[in-house]
C-alpha positions in Angstrom: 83.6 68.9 125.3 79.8 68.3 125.4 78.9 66.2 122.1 75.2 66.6 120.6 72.4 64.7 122.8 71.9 62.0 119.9 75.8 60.9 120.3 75.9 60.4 123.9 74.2 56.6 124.0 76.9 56.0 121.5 79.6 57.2 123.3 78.1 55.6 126.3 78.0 51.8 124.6 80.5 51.8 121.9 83.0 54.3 121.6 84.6 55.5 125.1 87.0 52.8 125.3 88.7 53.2 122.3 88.5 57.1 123.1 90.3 56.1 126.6 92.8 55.0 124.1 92.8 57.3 122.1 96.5 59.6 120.8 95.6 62.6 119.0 94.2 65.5 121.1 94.0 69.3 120.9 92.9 71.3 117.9 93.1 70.4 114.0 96.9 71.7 112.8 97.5 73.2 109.6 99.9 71.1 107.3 100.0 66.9 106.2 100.5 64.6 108.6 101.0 61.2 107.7 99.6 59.6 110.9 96.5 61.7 110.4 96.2 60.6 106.8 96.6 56.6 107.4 93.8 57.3 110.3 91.5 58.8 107.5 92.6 56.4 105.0 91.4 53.4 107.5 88.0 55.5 108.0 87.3 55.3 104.1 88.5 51.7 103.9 85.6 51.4 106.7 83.3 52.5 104.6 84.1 49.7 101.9 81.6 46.9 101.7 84.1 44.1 101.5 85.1 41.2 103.6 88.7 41.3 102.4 89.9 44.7 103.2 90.1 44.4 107.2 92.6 41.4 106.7 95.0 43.9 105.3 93.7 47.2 106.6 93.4 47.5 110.3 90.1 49.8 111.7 90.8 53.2 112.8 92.1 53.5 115.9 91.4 56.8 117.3 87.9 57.4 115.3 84.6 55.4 116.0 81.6 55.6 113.5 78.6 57.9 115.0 76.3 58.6 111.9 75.4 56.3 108.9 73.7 57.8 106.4 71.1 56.2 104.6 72.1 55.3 100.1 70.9 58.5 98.8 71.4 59.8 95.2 73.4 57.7 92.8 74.3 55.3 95.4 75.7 57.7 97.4 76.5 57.2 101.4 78.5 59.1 104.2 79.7 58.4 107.3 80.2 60.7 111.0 83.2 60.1 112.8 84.3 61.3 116.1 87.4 61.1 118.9 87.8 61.8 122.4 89.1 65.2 121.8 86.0 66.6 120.2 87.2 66.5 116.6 84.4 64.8 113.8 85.1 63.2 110.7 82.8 63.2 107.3 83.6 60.7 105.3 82.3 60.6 102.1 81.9 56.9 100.6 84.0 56.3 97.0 82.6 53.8 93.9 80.5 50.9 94.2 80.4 48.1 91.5 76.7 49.2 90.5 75.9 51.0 87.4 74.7 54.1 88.9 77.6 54.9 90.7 79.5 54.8 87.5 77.1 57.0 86.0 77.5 59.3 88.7 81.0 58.9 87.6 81.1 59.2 83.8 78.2 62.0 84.0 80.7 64.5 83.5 79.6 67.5 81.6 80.3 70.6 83.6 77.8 73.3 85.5 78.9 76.3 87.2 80.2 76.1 90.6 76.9 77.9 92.4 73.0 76.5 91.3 70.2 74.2 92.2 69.7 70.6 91.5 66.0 69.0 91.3 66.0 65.3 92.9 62.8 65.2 93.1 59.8 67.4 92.8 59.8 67.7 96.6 63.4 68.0 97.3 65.5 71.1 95.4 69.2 71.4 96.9 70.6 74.9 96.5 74.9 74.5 95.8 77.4 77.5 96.6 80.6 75.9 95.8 82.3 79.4 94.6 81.2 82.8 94.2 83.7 83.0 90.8 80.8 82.5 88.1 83.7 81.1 85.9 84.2 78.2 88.7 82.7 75.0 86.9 82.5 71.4 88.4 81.6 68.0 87.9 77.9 67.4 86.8 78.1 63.6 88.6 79.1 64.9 91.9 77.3 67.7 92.4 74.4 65.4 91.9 75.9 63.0 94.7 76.8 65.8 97.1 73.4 67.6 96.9 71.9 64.1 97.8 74.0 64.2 100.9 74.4 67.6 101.8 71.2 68.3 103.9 71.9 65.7 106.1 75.4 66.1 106.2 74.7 70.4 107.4 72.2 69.2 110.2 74.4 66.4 112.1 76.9 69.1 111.7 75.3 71.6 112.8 74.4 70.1 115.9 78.1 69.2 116.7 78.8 72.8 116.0 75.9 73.9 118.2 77.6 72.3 121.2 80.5 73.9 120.6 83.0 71.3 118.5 85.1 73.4 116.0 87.4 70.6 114.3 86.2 68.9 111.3 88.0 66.4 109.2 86.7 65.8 105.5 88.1 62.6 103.7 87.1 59.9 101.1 88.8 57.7 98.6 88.2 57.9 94.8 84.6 59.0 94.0 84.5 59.9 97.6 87.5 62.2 97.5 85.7 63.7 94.4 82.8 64.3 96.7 84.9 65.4 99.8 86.3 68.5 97.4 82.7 69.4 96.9 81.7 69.1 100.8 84.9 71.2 101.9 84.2 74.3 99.0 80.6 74.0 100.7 81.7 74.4 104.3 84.5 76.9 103.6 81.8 79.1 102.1 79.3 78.8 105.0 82.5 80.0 107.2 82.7 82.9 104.7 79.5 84.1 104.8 78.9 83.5 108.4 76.5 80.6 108.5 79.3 78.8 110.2 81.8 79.8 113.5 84.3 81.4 112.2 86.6 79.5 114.3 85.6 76.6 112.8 88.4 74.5 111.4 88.0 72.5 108.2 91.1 70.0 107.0 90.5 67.7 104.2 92.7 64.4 103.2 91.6 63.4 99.6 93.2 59.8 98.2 92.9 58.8 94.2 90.5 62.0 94.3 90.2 62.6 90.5 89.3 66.1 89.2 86.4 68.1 90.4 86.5 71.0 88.4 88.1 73.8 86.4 91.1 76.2 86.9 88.9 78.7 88.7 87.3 76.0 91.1 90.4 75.4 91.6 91.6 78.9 92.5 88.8 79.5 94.6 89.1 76.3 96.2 93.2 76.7 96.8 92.6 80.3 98.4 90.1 78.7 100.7 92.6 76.0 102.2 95.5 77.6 101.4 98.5 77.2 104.7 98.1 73.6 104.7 94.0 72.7 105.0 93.5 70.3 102.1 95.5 67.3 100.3 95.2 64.6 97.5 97.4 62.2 98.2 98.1 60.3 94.7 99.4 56.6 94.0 101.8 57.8 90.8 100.2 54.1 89.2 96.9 55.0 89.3 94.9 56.3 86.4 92.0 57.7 88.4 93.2 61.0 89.5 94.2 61.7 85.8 90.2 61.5 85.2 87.9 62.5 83.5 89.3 63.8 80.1 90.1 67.5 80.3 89.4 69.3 76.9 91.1 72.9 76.8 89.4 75.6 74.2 90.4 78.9 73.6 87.3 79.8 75.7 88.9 78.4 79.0 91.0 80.9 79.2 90.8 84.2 80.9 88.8 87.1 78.9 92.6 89.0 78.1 94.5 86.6 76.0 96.1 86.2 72.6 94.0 83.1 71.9 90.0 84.4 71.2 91.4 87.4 69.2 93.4 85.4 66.8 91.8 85.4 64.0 90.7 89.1 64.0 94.6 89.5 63.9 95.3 87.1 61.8 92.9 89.6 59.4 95.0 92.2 59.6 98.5 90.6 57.7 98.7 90.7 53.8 97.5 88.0 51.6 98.7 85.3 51.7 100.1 85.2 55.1 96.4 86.2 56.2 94.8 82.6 54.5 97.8 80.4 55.9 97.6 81.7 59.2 93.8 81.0 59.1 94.0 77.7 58.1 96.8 76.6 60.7 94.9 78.5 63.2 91.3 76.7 62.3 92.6 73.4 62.7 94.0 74.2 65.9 91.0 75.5 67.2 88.1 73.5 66.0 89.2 69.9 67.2 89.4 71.1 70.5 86.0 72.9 70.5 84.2 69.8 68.2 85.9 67.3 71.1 84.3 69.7 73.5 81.0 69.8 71.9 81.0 65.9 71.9 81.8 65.2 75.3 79.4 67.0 76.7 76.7 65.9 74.2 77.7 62.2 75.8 79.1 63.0 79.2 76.6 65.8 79.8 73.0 64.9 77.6 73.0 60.9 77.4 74.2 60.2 80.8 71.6 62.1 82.1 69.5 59.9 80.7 70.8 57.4 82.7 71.0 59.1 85.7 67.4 59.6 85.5 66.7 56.0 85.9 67.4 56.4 89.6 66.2 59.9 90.0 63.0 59.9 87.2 62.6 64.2 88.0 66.1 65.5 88.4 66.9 68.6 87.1 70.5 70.0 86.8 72.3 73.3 86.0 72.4 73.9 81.9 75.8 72.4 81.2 78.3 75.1 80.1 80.9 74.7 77.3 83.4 73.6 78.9 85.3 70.3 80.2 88.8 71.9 81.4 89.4 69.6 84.3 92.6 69.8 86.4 94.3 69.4 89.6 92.8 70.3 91.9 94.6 71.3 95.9 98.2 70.3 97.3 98.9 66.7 95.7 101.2 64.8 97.6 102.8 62.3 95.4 103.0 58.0 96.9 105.7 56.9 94.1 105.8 52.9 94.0 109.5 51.1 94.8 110.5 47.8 93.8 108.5 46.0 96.9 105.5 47.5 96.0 105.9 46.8 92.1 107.1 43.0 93.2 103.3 43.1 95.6 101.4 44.5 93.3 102.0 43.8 89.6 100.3 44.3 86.8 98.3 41.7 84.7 96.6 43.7 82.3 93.2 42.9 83.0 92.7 44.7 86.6 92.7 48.2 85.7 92.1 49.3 89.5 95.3 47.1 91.0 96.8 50.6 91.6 93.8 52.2 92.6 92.1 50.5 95.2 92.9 50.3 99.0 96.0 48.1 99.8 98.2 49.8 97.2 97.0 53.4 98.9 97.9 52.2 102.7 101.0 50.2 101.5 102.6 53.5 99.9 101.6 55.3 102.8 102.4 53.7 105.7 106.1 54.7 103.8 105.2 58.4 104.0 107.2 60.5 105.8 106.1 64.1 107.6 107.7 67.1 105.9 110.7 68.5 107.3 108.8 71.8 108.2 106.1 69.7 110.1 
């Protein structure tokens, strides 16, 4: 395996010992594999500007760092990866204590799935995350990944160029928000052929929250469906349950019971007509006033914020929507009594599930399914 000309001084000084080392080989394998995960776990701990962390987490073992990007965006980075058997890693960098990266965070009125984003007035960053026009995602992170994605498509596509076909797509938190996006973006390249069609894409998420909306989701399940893409979850933490999801009438598909309720609630005889109508209308309007608000405060005042740090950016018109869920196979880390005894809660640290440790203690407990 020949790696791009712009690796090989790397490979050459830093990285061919640990490649000697090195125990994976052969092509990318459908399905979860814990060892796989703990390596990409340790990649995104890497990423992590803390002087704590490598006490309790070792470095990766069969990866070595290539590529770091410059802090882009909202305070976004990434990171290129790479072993000795010619697979790559992108690892997208999670939450940083700074404002903006919160903002990037909170900003999260929805936009459809496919659009452009204005950073500047010399760089506009077409997105094709689905080709469902019902397929919404996060404002925040579509902002984040279009700061990356340009650089993130040309080290790629150099790999790809000298014939490398495994790709690895991982990030912790904000970053496993981000590393949903990246993946929907390369899975569609493949699909349209802008990409080898023997290219293979896998995709270990941790504390990812929710990217989007039931039909991102569809369209992002049929993409890695077989055993291409995981969230793996710490049951403790509260940052995969994020952001609030809001569900209205108008989330659902066009044939439902739902949006043609009240022209059938006209048709029964008085008074069963004006009761129905009433129960009906306060049903439906807190849902779609909640709606209206959080994207009036999610969606029009972070913005404002956002445009702090990036004075001329222009998104997508926000649609009327936040119906965020799940989004890819979740695998589950429940805590047992050693973790609870390791890592207890104080009530004032809201991340003490959430952050590192907890993730690679629960893991290192993981276990292969029995089908692997």
């Amino acid at each position: 395996m020949r790696f791009p000309g712009w690796i090989g001084p790397l490979l050459s000084l830093s990285l061919l010992p640990a490649f000697v080392r090195a125990e994976v080989d052969g092509p990318l394998q459908a399905g979860f594999e814990t060892a796989e995960f703990l390596e990409t776990l340790r990649i995104s701990t890497a990423q992590a500007d803390s002087a704590w962390w490598p006490e309790l987490i070792p470095p990766p073992q069969q990866y070595r760092r290539l590529h770091r990007s410059a802090v882009v965006g909202l305070l976004n980075r990434w990171d290129l990866y790479a072993d000795s058997s010619g697979r790559v890693c992108v690892n997208l960098r999670g939450s940083t204590p700074e404002l903006m990266s919160w903002v990037e965070n909170f900003h999260a009125a929805m936009v459809p799935a496919k659009g452009m984003v204005n950073l500047s007035a010399s760089q506009q960053v077409r997105y094709d995350l689905s080709d469902d026009t019902l397929a919404y995602v996060h404002v925040g992170w579509v902002i984040g990944f279009c700061s990356m994605v340009q650089d993130i498509d040309a080290r790629l596509d150099s790999c790809f160029r000298e014939g490398i076909r495994d790709v690895l797509v991982t990030g912790h938190s904000q970053g496993g928000a981000l590393a949903y996006l990246v993946t929907a973006h390369l899975n569609r390249k493949r699909a349209s052929g802008a990409l080898p069609a023997d290219l293979r894409i896998k995709t270990y998420c941790s504390a990812a929250p929710k990217p989007g909306n039931l039909y991102f989701a569809y369209d992002f399940e049929k993409a890695t469906f077989g055993g291409w893409a995981y969230n793996v979850v710490n049951t403790k933490d509260w940052v995969p349950e994020s952001p609030f999801s809001i569900q209205t009438a108008a989330d659902f598909n066009a044939l439902n019971p739902f949006t043609r309720a009240r022209k059938a609630i006209r048709t029964l005889p008085f008074p069963q007509d004006v009761a129905l109508a009433h129960v009906y209308g306060r049903m439906d309007r807190p849902t779609r006033k909640a709606e209206r608000r959080f994207r009036k405060n999610l969606g029009n005042l972070l913005a404002r914020f956002a445009r702090r740090e990036l004075p001329e950016l222009e998104t997508p018109e926000f649609v009327e929507s936040s119906a965020y869920v799940r989004v890819g196979n979740t695998v589950p880390m429940e805590p047992d009594a050693a973790y609870l005894d390791r890592f207890q809660e104080d009530g004032r640290n809201m991340f003490v599930h959430h952050m590192f440790p907890p993730y690679y203690h629960l893991a290192l407990l993981l276990r292969d399914p029995p089908c692997h």
